[in-house]
C-alpha positions as CSV (number, residue, x, y, z in Angstrom):
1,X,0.0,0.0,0.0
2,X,2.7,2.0,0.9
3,X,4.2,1.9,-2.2
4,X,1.1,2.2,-4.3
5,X,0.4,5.9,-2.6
6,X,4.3,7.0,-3.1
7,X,3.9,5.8,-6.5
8,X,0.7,8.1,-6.8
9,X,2.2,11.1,-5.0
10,X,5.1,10.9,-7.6
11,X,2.6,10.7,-10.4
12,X,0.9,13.5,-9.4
13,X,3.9,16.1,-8.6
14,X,6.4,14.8,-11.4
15,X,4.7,15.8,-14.8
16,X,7.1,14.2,-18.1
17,X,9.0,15.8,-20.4
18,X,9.6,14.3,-23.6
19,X,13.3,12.9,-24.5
20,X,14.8,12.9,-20.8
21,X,16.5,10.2,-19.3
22,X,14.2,8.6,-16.6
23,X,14.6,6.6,-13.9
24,X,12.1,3.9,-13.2
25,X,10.8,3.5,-9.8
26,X,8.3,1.2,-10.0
27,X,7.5,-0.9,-14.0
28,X,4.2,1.9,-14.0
29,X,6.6,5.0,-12.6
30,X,8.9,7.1,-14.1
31,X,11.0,9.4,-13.1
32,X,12.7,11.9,-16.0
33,X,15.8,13.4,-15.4
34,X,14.2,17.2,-16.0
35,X,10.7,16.8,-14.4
36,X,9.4,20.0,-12.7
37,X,7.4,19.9,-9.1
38,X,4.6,21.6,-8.5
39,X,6.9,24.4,-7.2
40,X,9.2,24.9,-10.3
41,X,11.7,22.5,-8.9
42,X,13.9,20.6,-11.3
43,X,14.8,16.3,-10.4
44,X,18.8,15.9,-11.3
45,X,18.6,12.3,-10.9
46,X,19.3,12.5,-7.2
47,X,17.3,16.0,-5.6
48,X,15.0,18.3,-6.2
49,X,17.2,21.7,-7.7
50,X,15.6,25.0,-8.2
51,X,16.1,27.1,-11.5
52,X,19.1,29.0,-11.1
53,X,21.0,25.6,-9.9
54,X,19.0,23.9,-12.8
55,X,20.4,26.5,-15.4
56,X,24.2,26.6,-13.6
57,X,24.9,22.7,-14.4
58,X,22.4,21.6,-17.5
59,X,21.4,22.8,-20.8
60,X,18.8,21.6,-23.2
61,X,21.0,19.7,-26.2
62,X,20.5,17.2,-28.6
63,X,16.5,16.6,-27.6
64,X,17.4,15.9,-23.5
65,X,19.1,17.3,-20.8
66,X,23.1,17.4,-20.3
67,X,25.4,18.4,-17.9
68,X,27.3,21.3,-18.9
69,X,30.7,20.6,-20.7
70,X,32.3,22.7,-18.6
71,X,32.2,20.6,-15.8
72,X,34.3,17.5,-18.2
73,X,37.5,17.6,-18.8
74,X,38.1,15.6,-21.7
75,X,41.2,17.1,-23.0
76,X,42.7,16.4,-19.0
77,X,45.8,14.1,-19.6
78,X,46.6,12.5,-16.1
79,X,50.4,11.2,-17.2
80,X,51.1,15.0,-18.7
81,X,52.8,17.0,-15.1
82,X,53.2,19.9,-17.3
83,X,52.2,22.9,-14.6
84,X,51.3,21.0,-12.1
85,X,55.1,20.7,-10.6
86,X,54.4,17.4,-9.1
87,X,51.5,18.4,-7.1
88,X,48.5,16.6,-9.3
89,X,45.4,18.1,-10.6
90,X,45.2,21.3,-8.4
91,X,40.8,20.6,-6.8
92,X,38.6,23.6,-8.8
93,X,35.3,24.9,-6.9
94,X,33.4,23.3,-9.9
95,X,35.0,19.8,-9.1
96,X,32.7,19.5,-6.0
């Protein structure tokens, strides 16, 4: 029962948008990576983030939601020390 009404409550306060990743959480519940509460609050996959946090980290591309690509770092080479003097990667604010 108790899952029946959390499915229900999730139903009713976690509209779909089209093309998102989702998560299922029960085979009749879905949970999109995007979905908006009933008070403008965006799921991330793990919380409930408002707008400004929303629009900080993700961006509409390719018909879903993605992380922003300055949050990879695909062009870091771990075996290259070149500026790092020994120390490693130096730990940036957006790392956390």
């Amino acid at each position: 029962m108790k899952s029946a009404l959390l499915a229900l409550s999730i139903l009713l306060v976690a509209p779909a948008l089209v093309h998102a990743d989702e998560i299922t959480l029960l085979p009749a519940v879905k949970l999109q990576i995007g979905d908006r509460d009933d008070y403008g609050h965006y799921w991330d996959g793990d919380h409930w983030r408002d707008r400004d946090w929303w629009a900080h980290h993700y961006d509409w591309r390719d018909d879903r939601w993605r992380p922003h690509d300055d949050y990879r770092h695909h062009d870091r080479d771990d075996d290259d020390d070149q500026g790092h003097h020994g120390h490693g990667h130096e730990r940036h604010h957006h790392d956390d």
